[in-house]
N, C-alpha and C positions, 0 to 999 in steps of 0.2 A: 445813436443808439438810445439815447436818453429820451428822445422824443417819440423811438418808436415805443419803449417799455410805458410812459406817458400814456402814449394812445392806449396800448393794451390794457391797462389797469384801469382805462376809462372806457372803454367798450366791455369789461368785464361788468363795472358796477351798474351800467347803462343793462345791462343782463340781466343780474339779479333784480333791477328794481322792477323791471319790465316782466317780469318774470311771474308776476303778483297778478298782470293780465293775461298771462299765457293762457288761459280757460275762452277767453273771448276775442284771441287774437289771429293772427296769422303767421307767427313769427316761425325763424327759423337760424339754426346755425350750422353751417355744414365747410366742408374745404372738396376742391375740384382741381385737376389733372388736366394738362391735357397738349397742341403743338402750339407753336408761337412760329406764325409765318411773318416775315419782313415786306414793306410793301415801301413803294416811291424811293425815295434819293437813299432810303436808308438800306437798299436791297437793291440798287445798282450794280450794273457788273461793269462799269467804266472805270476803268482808275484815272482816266485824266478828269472825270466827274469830280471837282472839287467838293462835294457834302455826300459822295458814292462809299456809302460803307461795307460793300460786297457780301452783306449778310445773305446766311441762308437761314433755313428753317432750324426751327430749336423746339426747346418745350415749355412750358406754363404750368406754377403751380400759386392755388390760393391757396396758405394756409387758414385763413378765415373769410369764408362766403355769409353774408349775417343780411339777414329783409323782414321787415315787418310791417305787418298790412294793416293800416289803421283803419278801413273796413274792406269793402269787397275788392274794390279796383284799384287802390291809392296806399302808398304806403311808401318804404324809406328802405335804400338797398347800402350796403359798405362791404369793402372788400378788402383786404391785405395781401399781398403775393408779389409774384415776381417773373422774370421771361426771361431764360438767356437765346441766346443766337450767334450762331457760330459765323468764324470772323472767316475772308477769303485774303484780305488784305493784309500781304505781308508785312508791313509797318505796325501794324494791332497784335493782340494776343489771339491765341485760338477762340477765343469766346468774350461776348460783349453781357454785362446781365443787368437789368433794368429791374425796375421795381419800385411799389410805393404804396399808400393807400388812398384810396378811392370812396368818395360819398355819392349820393344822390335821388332822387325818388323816385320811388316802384310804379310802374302806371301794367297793372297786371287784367287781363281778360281771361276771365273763366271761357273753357273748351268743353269743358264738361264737369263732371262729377269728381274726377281725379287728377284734371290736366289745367294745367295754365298755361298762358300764353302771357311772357314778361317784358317789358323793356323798359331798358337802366339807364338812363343817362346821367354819367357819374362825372366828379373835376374830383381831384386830390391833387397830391406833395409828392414826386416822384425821384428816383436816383439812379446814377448808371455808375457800372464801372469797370474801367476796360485799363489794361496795360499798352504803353507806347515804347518799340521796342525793346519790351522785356527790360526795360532801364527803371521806367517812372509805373509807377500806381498812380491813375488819376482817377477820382468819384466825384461826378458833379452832381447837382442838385438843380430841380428844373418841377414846374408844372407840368400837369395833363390832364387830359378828359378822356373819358371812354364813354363809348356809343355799344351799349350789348343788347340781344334777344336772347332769350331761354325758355326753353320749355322746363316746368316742372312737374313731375308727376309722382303724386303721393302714395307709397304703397304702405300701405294697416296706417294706422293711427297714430304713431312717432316718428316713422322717417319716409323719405322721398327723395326721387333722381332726380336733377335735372342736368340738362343739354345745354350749354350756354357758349352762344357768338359772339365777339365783342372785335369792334374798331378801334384800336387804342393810340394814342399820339400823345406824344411827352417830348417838351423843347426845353432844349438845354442853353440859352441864351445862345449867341454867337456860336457856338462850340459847334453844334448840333443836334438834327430833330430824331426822333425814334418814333417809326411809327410801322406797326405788327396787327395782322387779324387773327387773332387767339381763338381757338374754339377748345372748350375742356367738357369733360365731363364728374358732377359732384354726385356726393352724397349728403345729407344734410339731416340732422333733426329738428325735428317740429315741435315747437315751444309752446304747447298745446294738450 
């Protein structure tokens, strides 16, 4: 918790100072909604699957979506949020939740006048945490990267929609891997 409040107080001032460019920027900070589907070993329905975590589909939220384009094409995307997914396997609790924060740079293609066409390729600090027969709380702590496309689309002059697909994978040492194809939808205001 100490490292998450850290980060936020340092993506806040990272705001304000940037904030001084917002007339000549790109920037933007918004939060997005949306499912969290389970893919490969971690959305297995085997239980003699030793790494089969019988997940199904759940939901995704960022509380902070944050990109800033340091000119037209190039620029810098971070994310906060989280996924849970519901567990099949009786040995787990009803529900698995993951989450973490996510960096990486914006390589953005104008569509037109109102539209972008985005892609994030992000690494961050990720956490899970699930119950083992309802006995123990275990939260591990593990890397990940995500692979996202988004479309954004700016409506008037301070805010904008965008669509956003992401591959996401987070290993938890030995323990094991979580890996989900998130698609949400934000809103976002434009630092501008």
């Amino acid at each position: 918790m100490k490292n998450f409040t850290t980060f936020v107080l340092s993506l806040l001032f990272f705001l304000i100072v940037f904030n001084a460019h917002a007339q000549r920027s790109g920037g933007y900070i918004g939060a997005s909604f949306g499912t969290a589907v389970p893919i490969g070993t971690f959305a297995k329905n085997e239980i003699r699957h030793s790494n089969g975590g019988l997940a199904t589909s759940g939901g995704a939220l960022n509380l902070i979506d944050f990109g800033y384009k340091f000119n037209r094409n190039l620029g810098i995307a971070a994310s906060v949020g989280g996924a849970y997914c519901n567990m099949g396997h009786t040995s787990l609790s009803s529900q698995i939740t993951y989450g973490g924060f996510f960096i990486g740079p914006a390589i953005s293609l104008p569509l037109g006048r109102c539209l972008d066409f985005t892609i994030t390729p992000k690494v961050g600090t990720t956490s899970a945490a699930y119950n083992i027969r309802e006995v123990a709380f275990v939260e591990e702590k593990g890397i990940g990267y995500e692979l996202g496309v988004s479309l954004h689309y700016n409506v008037g002059r301070k805010w904008h929609i965008f669509f956003d697909n992401a591959y996401s994978q987070a290993d938890y040492g030995d323990n094991f891997r979580i890996m989900s194809f998130n698609s949400k939808l934000g809103l976002a205001f434009r630092l501008r």
